[in-house]
N, C-alpha and C positions, 0 to 999 in steps of 0.2 A: 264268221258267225255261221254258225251249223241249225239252220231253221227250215223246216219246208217252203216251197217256195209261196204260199198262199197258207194262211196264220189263221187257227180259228178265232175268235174272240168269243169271250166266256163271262163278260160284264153284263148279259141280261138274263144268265142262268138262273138268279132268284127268282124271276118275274115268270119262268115259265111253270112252274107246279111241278114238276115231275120228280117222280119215285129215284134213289136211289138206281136204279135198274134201266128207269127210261133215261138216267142221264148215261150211264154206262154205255148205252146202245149209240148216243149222241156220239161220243166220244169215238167208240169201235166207226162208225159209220163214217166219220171224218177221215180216220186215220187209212181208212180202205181206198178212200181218194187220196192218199198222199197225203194226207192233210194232217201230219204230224205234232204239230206246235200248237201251242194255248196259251192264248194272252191271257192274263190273269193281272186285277193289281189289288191290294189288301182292302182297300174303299171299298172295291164292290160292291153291290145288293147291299149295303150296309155292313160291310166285314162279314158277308154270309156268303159269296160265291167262293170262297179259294174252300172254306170245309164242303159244299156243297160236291164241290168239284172231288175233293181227295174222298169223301166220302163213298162216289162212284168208283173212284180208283181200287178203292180197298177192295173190291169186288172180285178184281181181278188185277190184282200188284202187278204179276208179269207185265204188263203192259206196258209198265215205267218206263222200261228199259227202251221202248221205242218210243216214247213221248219227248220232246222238248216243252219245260215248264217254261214261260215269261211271266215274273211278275213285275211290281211296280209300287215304289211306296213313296213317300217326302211331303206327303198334305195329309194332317190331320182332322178329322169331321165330328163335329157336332155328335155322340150315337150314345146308346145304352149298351152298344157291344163295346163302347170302350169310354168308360165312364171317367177316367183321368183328363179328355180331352174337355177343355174350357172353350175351347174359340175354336172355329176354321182358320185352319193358316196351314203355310207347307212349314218345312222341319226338314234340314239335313244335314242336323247334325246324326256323330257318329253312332252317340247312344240310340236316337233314333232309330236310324236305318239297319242299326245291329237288331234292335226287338222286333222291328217290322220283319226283318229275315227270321230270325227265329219262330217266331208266330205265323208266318206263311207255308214254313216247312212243316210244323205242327198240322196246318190245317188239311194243306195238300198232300200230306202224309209220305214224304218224301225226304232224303236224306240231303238233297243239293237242288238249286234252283240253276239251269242250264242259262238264262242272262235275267239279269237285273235290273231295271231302270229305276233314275230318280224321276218322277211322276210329272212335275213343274219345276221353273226355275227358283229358285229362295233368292230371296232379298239379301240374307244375310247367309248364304252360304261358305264356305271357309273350304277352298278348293285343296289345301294340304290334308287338310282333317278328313275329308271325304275320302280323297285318295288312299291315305293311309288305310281308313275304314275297306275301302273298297280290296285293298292286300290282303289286308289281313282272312277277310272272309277268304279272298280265292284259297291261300293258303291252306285254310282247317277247310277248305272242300265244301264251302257251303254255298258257295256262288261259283259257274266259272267264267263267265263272262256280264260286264257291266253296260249300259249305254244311259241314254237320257231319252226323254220326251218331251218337245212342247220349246224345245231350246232355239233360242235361234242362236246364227252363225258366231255373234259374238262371246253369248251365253257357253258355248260349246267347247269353244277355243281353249282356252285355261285349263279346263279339266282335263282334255285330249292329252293336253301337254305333259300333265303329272300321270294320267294313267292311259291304257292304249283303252277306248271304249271301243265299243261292237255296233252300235249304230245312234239314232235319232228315232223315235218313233215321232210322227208329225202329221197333221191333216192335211189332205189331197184328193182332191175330185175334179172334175170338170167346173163344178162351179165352185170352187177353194183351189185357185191356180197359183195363189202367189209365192208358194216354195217353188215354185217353175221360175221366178224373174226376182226374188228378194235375197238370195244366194244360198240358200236353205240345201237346197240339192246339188251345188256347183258342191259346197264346202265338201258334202257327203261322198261325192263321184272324185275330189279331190283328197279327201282323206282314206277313200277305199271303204267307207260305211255306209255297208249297204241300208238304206233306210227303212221303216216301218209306215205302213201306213195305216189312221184309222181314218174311220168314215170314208170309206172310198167311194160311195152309192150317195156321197150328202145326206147321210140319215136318211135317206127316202125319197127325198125333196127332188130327185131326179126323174122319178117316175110321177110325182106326184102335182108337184108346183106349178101356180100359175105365173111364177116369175116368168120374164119373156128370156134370162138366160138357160132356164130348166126348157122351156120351148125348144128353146134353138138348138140344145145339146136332143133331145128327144127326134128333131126334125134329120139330125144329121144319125142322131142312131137307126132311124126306122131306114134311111139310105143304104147303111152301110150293110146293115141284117138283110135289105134284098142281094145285096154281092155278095156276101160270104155266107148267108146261111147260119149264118149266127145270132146267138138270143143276142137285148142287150147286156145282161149280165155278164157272157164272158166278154163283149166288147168294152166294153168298162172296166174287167181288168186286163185283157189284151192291152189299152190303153195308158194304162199306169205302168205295167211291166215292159213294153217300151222305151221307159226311158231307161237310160246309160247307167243310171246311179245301181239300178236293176235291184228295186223295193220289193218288197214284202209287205202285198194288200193283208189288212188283217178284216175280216170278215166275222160278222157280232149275228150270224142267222142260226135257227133253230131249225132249216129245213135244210135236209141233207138233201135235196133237189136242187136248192140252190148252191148250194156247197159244189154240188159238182159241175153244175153253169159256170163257176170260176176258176176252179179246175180245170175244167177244159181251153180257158183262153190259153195255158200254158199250150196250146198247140195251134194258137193262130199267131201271127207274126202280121206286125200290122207297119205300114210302111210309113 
């Protein structure tokens, strides 16, 4: 799987207001740090971040060709942007995930989606019918790499089997450790899938919480920044990049200050 090694996330790109122009500059400024790849999954903002996104693109197309797109589809939502959906539920079947790809290409104004995820596990998913699905797109070039989110080890298994995936996207922080001990990550370092991470920061709750494990992760951070000279930000993903599976933080900020605090752990090595 061909991703930078630190993933922007583009799921609260509705929430921030910006022009066309300021999102471009988002984008350019990520990509100056390395920061190539953009999580994306059709939900967002309400099925408004993937146009939001291709919208800035159009700005400046050339740009495509150094982007890595992820997106992510299989849960249907409640919305006025898609007025056939009656219920929340995931969906993956083939029909499904075939319009969800088409309608993301559309929005992000792109010809091919560089990996694909199915979003949650389905209840009733039918792991031949997906696979097939999942061919076929690579074929007509409209995906070239597939993975999952949200899966655990068993959920995973099956599909692997019928098709080669590219990784797991999964939560993981200091205080969300248990793909460290429930075999989430053994599977991933075992099958060679480099994993995805979201929320690596706990949503905030790291810097922020009076939990006494958000303390004690805070009391060992403020240690470690007097030895190394480092914010916590890149300690946190120096942290995660550590381990062996060798994940890919995906990172949901709107400040390219902080963009480049995790950035930079790519140059701490933490023992």
């Amino acid at each position: 799987m061909t991703l930078s090694a630190i993933v922007a996330g583009a799921w609260r790109l509705a929430e921030w207001g910006w022009t066309p122009a300021e999102r471009l500059r988002w984008i350019e400024g990520n990509v100056a740090l390395g920061i190539t790849s953009f999580d994306h999954a059709d939900i967002y903002g309400g099925y408004r971040c993937e146009t939001l996104f291709g919208e800035a693109l159009a700005l400046a197309p050339a740009l495509r060709q150094r982007l890595q797109l992820v997106s992510k589809c299989g849960i249907q939502l409640v919305s006025p942007a898609r007025p056939g959906n009656t219920m929340h539920h995931c969906d993956t079947s083939a029909a499904h995930v075939r319009t969800s790809v088409e309608m993301s290409l559309r929005a992000l104004r792109t010809d091919h989606l560089d990996l694909l995820l199915i979003h949650r596990p389905d209840a009733l998913m039918d792991f031949d019918e997906l696979a097939r699905c999942f061919e076929a797109l690579r074929q007509e070039g409209k995906v070239l790499q597939f993975g999952v989110s949200n899966f655990t080890p068993a959920q995973l298994a099956p599909l692997h089997r019928r098709v080669a995936l590219a990784t797991n996207q999964i939560e993981l922080s200091p205080l969300h450790r248990e793909p460290l001990h429930d075999g989430t990550l053994d599977q991933c370092q075992d099958l060679g899938l480099r994993p995805m991470i979201w929320s690596p920061l706990a949503g905030g709750r790291i810097f922020s919480s009076d939990a006494a494990d958000a303390q004690r992760v805070r009391a060992v951070l403020t240690e470690l920044e007097r030895e190394t000279g480092a914010g916590w930000v890149t300690l946190l993903m120096a942290w995660l990049l550590r381990h062996p599976s060798r994940p890919h933080p995906v990172i949901g900020t709107r400040r390219i200050e902080m963009a480049r605090e995790a950035a930079a752990a790519l140059q701490l090595q933490m023992d």
